[in-house]
VMD Tcl script that draws the C-alpha trace (Angstrom):
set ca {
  {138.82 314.20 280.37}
  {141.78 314.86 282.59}
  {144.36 316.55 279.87}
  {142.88 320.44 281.41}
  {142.69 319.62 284.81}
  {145.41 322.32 285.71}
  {143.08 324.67 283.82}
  {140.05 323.68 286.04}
  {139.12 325.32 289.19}
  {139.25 323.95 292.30}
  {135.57 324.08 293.06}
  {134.51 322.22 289.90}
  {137.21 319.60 291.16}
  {135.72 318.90 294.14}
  {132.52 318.58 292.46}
  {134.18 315.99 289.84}
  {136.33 314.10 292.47}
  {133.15 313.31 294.44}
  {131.26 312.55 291.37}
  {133.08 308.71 291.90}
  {132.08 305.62 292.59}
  {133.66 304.42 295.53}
  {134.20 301.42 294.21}
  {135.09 301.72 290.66}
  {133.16 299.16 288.13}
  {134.01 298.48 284.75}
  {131.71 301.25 283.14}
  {133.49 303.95 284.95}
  {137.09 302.30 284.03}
  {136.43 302.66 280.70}
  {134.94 306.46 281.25}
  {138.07 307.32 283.49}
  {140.61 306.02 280.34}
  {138.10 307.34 277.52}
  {137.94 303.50 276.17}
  {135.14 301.71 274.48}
  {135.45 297.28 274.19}
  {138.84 296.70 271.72}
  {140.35 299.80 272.33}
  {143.86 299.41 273.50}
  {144.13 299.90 277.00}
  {147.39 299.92 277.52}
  {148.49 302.52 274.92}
  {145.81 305.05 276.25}
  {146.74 304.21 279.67}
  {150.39 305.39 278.89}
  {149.48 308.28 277.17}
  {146.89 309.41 280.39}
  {149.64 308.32 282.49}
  {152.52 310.70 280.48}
  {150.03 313.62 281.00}
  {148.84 313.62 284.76}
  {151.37 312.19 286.22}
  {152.45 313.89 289.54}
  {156.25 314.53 288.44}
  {155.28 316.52 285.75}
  {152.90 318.61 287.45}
  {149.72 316.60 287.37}
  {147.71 315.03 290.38}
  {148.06 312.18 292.81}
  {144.68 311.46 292.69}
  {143.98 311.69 289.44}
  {146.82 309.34 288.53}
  {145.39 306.97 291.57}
  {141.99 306.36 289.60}
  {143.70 306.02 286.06}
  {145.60 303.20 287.92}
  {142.74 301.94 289.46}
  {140.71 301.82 285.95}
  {144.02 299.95 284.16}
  {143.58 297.69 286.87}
  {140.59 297.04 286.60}
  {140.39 296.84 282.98}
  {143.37 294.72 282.26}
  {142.31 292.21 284.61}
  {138.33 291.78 282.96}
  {140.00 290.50 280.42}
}
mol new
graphics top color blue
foreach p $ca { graphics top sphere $p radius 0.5 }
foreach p [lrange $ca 0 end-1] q [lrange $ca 1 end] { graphics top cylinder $p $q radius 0.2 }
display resetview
């Protein structure tokens, strides 16, 4: 989902940024990390993480809801 943000434009963005939840629930963790129930969490966390974060050109945001959905997730369990 977020590996071609940079590719995106900025009106589809907006569109997708407001497309969630305000407060996120389990459902959308897993849609926000691209898990299903005994995937590992961590390892695509890392990988999401290595792609969008904010050093290496990716978003604040973006990263700030992949944190919010490891969150999430690793404390359901």
């Amino acid at each position: 989902m977020f590996n071609t943000l940079s590719k995106l434009n900025g009106h589809f963005l907006d569109k997708m940024y407001s497309s969630f939840l305000r407060v996120m629930d389990l459902k959308e963790a897993r849609l926000v990390l691209e898990v299903s129930k005994g995937d590992s969490v961590h390892k695509k966390y890392k990988e999401l993480m290595r792609i969008n974060h904010p050093d290496t050109g990716g978003s604040s945001y973006i990263t700030s809801k992949i944190n919010e959905a490891y969150k999430l997730l690793k404390n359901s369990n």
